[in-house]
C-alpha positions as CSV (number, residue, x, y, z in Angstrom):
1,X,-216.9,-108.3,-210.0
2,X,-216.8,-111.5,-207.9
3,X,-215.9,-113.3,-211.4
4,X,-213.0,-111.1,-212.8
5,X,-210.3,-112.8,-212.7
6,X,-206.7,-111.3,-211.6
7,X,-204.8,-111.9,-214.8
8,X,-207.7,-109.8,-216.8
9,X,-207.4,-107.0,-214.0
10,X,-203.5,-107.1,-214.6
11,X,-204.2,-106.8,-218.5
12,X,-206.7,-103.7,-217.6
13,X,-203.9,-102.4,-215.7
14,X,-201.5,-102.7,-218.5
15,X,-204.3,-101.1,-220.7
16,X,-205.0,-98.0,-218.5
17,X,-201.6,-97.3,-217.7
18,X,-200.7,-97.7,-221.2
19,X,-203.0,-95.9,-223.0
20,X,-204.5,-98.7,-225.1
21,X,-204.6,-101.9,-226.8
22,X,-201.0,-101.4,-228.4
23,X,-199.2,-100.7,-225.5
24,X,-200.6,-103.0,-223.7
25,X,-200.0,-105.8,-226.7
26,X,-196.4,-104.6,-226.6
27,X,-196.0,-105.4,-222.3
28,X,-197.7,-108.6,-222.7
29,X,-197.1,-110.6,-225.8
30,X,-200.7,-111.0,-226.9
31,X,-202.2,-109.7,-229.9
32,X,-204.7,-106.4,-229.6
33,X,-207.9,-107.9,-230.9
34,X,-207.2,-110.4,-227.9
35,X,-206.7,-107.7,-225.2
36,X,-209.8,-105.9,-227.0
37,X,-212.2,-108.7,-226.4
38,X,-211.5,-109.8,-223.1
39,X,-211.6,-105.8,-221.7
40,X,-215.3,-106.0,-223.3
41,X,-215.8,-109.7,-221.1
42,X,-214.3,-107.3,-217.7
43,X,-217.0,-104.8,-218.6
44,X,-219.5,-107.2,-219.2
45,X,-218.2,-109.1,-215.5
46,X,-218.1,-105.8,-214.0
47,X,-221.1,-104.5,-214.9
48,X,-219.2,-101.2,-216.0
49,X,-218.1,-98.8,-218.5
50,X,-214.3,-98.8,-217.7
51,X,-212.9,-97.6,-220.9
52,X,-214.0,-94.2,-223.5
53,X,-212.8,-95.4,-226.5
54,X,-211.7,-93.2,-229.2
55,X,-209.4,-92.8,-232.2
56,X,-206.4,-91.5,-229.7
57,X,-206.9,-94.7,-227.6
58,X,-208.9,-96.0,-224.3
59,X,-209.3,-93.3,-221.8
60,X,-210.1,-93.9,-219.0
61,X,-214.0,-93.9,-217.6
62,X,-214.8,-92.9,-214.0
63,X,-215.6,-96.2,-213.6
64,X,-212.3,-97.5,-214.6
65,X,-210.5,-94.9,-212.7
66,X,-211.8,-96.6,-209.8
67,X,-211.2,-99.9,-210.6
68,X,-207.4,-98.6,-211.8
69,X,-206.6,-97.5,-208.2
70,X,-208.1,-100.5,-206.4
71,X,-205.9,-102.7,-209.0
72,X,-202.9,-101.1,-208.1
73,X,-203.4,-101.6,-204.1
74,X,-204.1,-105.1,-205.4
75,X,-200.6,-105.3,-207.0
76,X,-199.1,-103.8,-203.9
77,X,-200.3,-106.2,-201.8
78,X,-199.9,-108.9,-204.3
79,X,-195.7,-107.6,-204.8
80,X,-195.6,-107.9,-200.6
81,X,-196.9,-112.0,-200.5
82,X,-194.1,-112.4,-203.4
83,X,-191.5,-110.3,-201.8
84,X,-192.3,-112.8,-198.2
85,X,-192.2,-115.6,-200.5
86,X,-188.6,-114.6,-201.7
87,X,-187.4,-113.7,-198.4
88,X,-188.0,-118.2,-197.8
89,X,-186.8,-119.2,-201.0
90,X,-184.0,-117.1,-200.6
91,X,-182.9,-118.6,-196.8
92,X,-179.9,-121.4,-196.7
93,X,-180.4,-124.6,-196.6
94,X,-178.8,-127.0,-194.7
95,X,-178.8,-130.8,-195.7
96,X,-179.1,-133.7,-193.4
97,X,-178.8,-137.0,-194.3
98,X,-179.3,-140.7,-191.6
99,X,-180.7,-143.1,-192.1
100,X,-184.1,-144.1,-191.4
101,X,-184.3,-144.5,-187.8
102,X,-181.8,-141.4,-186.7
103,X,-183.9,-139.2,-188.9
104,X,-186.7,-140.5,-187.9
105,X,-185.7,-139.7,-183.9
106,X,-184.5,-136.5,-185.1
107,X,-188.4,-136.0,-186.4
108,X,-189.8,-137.0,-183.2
109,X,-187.1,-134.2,-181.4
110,X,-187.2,-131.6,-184.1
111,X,-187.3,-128.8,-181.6
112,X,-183.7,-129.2,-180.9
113,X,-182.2,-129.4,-184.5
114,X,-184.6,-126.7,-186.2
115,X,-187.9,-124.1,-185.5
116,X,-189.6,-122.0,-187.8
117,X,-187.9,-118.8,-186.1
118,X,-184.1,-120.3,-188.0
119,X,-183.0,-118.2,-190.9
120,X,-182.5,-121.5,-192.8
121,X,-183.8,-124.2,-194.2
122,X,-183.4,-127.8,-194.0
123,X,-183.5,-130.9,-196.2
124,X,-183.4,-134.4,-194.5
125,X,-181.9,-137.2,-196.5
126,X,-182.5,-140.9,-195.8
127,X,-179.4,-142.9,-196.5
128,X,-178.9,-145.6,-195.4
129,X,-175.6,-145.8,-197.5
130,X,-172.4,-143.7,-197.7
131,X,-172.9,-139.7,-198.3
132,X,-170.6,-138.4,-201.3
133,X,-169.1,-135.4,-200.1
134,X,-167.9,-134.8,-203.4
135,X,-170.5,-133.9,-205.2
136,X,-172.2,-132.2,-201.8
137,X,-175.3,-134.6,-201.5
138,X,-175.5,-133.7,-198.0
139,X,-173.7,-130.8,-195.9
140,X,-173.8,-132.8,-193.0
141,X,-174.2,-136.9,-192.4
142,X,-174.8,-139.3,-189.7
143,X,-172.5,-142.3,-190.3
144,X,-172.3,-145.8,-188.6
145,X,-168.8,-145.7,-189.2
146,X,-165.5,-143.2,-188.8
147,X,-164.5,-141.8,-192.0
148,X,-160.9,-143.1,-193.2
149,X,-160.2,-140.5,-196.2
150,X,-162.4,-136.8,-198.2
151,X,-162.0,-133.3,-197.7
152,X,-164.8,-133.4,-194.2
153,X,-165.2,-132.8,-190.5
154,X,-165.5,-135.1,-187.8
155,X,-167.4,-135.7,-184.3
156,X,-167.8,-138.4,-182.6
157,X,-171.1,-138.6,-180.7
158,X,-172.8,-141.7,-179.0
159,X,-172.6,-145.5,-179.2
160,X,-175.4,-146.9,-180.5
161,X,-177.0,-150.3,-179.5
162,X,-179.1,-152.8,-180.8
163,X,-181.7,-155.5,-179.5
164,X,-184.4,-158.0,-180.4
165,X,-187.8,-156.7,-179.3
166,X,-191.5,-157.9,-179.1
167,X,-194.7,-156.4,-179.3
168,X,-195.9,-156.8,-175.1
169,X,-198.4,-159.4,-175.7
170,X,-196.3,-161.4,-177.8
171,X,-196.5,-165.5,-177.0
172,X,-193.2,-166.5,-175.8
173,X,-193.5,-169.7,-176.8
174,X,-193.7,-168.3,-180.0
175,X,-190.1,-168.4,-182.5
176,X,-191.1,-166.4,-185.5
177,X,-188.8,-163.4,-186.3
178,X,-188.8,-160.8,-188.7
179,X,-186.3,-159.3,-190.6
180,X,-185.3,-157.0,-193.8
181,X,-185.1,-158.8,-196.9
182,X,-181.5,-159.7,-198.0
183,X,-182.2,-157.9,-200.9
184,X,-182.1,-154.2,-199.4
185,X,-180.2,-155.0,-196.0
186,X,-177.1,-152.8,-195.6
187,X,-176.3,-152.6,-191.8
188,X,-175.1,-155.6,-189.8
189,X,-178.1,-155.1,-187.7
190,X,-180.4,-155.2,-191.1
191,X,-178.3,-158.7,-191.9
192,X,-178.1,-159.8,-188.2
193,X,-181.1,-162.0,-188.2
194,X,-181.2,-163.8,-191.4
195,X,-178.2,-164.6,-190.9
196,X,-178.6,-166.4,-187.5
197,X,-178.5,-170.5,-188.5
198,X,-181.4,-171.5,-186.5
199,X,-184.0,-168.5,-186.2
200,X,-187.6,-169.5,-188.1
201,X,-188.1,-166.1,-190.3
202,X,-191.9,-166.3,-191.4
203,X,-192.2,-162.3,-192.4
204,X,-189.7,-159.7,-194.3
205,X,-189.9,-156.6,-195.4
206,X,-187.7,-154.3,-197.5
207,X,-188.2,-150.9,-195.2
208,X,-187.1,-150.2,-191.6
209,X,-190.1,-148.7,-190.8
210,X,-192.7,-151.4,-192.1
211,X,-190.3,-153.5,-189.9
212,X,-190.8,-152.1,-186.6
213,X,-194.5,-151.7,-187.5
214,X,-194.7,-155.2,-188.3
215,X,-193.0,-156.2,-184.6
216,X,-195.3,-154.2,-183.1
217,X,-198.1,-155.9,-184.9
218,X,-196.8,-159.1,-183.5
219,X,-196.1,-160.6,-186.6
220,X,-192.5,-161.4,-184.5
221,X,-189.4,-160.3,-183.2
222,X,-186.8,-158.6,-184.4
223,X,-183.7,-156.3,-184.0
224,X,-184.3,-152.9,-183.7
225,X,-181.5,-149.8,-182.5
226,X,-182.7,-149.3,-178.8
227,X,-183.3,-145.6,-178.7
228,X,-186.2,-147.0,-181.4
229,X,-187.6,-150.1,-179.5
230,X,-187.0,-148.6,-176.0
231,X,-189.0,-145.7,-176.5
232,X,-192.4,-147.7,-177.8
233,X,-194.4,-148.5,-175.0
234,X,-196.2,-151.5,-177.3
235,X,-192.5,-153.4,-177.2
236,X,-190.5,-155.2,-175.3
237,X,-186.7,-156.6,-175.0
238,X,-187.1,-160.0,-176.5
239,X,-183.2,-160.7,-175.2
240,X,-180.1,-158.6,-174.3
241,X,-178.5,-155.7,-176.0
242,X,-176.5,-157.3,-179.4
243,X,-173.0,-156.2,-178.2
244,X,-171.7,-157.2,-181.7
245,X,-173.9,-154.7,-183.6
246,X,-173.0,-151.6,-180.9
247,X,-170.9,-148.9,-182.9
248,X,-170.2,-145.3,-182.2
249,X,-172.3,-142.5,-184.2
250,X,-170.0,-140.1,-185.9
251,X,-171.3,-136.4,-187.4
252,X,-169.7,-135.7,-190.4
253,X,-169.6,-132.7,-192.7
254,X,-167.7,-131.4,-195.7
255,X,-164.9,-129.3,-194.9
256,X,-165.5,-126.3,-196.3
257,X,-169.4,-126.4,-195.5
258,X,-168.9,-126.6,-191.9
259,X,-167.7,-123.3,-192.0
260,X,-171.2,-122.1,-192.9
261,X,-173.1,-120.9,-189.8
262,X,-175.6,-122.2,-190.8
263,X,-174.6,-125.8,-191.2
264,X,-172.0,-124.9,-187.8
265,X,-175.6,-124.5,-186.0
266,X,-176.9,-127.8,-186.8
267,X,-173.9,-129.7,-186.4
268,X,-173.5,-128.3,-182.7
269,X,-177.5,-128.9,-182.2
270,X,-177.6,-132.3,-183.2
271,X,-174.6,-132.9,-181.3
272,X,-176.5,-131.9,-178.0
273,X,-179.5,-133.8,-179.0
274,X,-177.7,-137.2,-179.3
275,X,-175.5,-136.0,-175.7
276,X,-179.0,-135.5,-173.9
277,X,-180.2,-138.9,-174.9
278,X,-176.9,-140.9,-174.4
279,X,-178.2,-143.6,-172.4
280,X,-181.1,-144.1,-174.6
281,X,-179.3,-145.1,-177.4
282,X,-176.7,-146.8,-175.6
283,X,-179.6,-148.7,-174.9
284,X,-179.1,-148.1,-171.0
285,X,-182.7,-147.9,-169.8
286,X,-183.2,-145.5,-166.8
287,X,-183.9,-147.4,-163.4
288,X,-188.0,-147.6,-162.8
């Protein structure tokens, strides 16, 4: 029995229930010869006589009596994982989109955005580009910037600050720097480097994240947002905060989505995240 496989025991059921090969043919699509031969390979796995067959049909054996009413507590139980499935498939979803280092602090503070006890589900969106509201590619963003004009929602939240960082035991006698390639650098922190006249690049890379990997490699400095750099004990400040690259983070959301309470939930969450952890990314370190 170990060997029967649940699609045969779902074609038995449709067999027993049905009163033979026709009937079942007829629930299933496949042809009766077909559905003949493999209830012979289920008898054969089974080691049973499941069927008494006759010109009125297949009738049911004791044997296949048996097996009939442990098939259908099979079904039941299979019909309850499905039903459990739906119940997730069926949940909202809320999409996020940052870019890569908000999302990725959001990751490392998840417990205050979203738990497995929410009735909804989330999608987070890198982007380190506008969001189109328009065509709803996100419900909610994190911009760099205020919005000046669409149908969406507004709060400001915290200023965000930038700095050059090192890994610890990086040589200060040392100039190389690191940046993002020209190529993929959006930001005016991702352009803030190259474009210093006199800074001695010898590594790039086209990712945020293999950047700060790379800086903490000591491969160089470079700029990094401070709630990033301050919170990795393997880096330092290579210099002050960048006052020029400070702007204000702004939560933004479609009009008409925000009224979801859903996406109202996550808007007010990540709100109180950012709020708790003000200083961090204002890149005000709290006194040793």
């Amino acid at each position: 029995m170990k060997d029967a496989s649940w699609d045969d025991l779902q074609l038995f059921f449709h067999v027993a229930t049905g009163g033979g090969l026709s009937a079942a043919a007829t629930r299933t699509g496949l042809s009766a010869p077909t559905i003949g031969r493999r209830m012979l390979a289920l008898e054969r796995v089974t080691g049973r006589s499941l069927f008494s067959r006759g010109p009125t049909g297949y009738l049911l054996a004791k044997d296949g009596q048996e097996l009939l009413d442990r098939v259908r507590r099979m079904q039941d139980a299979a019909q309850a994982i499905s039903d459990w499935r739906d119940e997730v498939l069926m949940l909202p979803i809320v999409s996020t989109a940052a870019d890569s280092w908000t999302l990725r602090f959001i990751a490392d503070h998840l417990a205050g955005v979203w738990t497995p006890k929410d009735s909804f589900r989330m999608c987070y969106k890198t982007c380190d580009a506008s969001v189109d509201f328009t065509y709803r590619e996100a419900h909610i963003a994190i911009r760099h910037s205020r919005p000046d004009s669409g149908n969406v929602a507004i709060r400001r939240s915290v200023k965000v600050a930038h700095a050059a960082y090192q890994a610890a035991d990086f040589a200060q006698t040392n100039c190389n720097w690191i940046s993002l390639g020209t190529d993929t650098a959006i930001t005016p922190a991702d352009k803030w480097t190259f474009e210093q006249p006199d800074y001695w690049i010898t590594s790039w890379t086209n990712t945020p994240h293999m950047l700060f990997y790379l800086i903490r490699g000591g491969a160089g400095r470079g700029v990094l947002p401070c709630f990033i750099g301050d919170q990795e004990r393997k880096l330092v400040r290579a210099g002050p905060v960048i006052d020029d690259l400070t702007y204000d983070m702004w939560i933004v959301a479609h009009d008409d989505e925000r009224q979801r309470p859903e996406v109202r939930i996550v808007i007010d969450r990540l709100g109180a995240l950012f709020a708790d952890h003000e200083d961090l990314f204002a890149g005000q370190r709290p006194s040793e």
